[in-house]
VOGU-3710 file (C-alpha; in Angstrom, 3 decimals, decimal comma):
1> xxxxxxxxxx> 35,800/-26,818/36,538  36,592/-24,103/33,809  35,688/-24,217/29,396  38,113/-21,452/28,299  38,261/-20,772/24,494  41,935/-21,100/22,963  42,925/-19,149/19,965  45,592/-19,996/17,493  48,225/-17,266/15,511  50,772/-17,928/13,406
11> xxxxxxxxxx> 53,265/-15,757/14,393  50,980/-12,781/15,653  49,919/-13,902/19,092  51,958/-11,353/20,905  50,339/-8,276/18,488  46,775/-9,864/19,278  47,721/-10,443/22,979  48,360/-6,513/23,229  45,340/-5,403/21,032  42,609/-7,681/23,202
21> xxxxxxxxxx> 44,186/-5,966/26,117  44,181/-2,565/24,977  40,591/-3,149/23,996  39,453/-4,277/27,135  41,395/-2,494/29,480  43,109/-5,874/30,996  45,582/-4,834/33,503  49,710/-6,215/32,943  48,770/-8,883/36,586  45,821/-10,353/33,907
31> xxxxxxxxxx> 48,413/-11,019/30,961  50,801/-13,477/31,096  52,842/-14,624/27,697  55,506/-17,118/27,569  57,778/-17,693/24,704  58,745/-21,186/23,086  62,280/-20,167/24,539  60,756/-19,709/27,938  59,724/-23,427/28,314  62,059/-25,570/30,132
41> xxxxxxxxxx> 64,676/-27,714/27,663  63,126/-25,773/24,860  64,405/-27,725/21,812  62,265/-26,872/18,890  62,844/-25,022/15,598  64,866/-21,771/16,446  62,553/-19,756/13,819  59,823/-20,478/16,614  61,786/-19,002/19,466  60,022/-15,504/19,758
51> xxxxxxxxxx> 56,674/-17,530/18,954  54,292/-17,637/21,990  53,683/-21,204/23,082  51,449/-20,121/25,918  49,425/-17,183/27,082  46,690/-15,592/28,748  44,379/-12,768/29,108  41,539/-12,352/32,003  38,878/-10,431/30,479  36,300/-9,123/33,370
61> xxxxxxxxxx> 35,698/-12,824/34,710  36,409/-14,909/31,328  40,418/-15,849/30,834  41,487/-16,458/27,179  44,632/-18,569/26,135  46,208/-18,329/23,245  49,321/-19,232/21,440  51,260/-19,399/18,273  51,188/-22,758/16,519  54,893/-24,121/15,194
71> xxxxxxxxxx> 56,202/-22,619/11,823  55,164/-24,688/9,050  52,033/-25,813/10,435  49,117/-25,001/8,082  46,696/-22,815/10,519  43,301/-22,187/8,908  40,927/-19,365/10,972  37,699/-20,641/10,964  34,324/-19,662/11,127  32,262/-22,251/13,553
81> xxxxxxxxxx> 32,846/-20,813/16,624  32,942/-16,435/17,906  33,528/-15,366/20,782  31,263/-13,161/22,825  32,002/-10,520/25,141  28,840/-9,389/27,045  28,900/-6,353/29,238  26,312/-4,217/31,426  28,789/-0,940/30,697  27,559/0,629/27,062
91> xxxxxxxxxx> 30,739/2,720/27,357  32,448/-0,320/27,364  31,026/-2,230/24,284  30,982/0,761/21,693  34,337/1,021/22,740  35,092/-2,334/21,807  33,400/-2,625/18,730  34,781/0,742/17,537  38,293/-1,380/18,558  37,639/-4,855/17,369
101> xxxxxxxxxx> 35,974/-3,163/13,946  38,757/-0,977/12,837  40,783/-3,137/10,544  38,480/-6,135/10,595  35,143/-6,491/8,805  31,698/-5,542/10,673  28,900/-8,232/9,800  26,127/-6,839/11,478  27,012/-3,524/13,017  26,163/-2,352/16,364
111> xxxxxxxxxx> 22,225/-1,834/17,008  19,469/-2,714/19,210  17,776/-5,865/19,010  15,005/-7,943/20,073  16,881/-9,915/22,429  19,359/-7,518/23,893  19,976/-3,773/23,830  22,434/-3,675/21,820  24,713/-6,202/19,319  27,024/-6,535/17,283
121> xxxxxxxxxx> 28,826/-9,313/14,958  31,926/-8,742/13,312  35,412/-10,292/12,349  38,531/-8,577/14,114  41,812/-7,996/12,048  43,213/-11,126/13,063  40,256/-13,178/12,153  39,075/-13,412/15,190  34,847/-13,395/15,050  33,227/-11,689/17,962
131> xxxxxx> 29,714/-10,563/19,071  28,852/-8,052/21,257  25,960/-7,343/23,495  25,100/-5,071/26,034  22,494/-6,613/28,589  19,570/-5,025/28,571
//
């Protein structure tokens, strides 16, 4: 039994798909990305063709699926949920929050803290929230 979180785009799942895996170093075998035109008898609006109906990223030992939603449909980003990438490498979350920060907006920026050594909350470009911790 699996929970995997499942983000919605509208129309930049593909950019976000290659800017999660440039920040966390996911090799091509962990990425997969198929296209509404990839499904079989594909018969929806051509402007969605190129969209991205279904995808994945495996980040360390958490996968992440994502997908564009269906031109026209009225996506909202939201702010009830974040996700939360946890990591024993401090190399490895200052790089990501350098990553995830640039273009986004940085709530609470990257310090120590009672409950961890170091965190991090902050909204990525694509509206994405994240926090960060390293374990301490």
């Amino acid at each position: 039994m699996a929970l995997n979180v499942y983000l919605y785009f509208d129309g930049d799942c593909k950019q976000a798909i290659d800017f999660y895996a440039d920040v966390f170093d996911v090799a091509d075998e962990d990425k997969r990305i198929m296209t509404y035109k990839d499904a079989p008898d594909f018969e929806g609006n051509p402007e969605d063709a190129d969209r991205v109906i279904h995808s994945e990223i495996k980040i360390n030992d958490m996968k992440i699926l994502m997908s564009d939603v269906a031109k026209g449909t009225n996506l909202k980003h939201g702010n009830n949920f974040a996700l939360l990438f946890n990591s024993k490498d401090e190399s490895q979350i200052r790089n990501a929050y350098s990553r995830l920060a640039d273009g986004g907006k940085v709530h609470l920026p990257l310090q120590e803290s009672f409950f961890t050594a170091l965190y991090a909350n902050l909204t990525d470009k694509f509206g994405t929230s994240w926090q960060l911790t390293l374990e301490k």
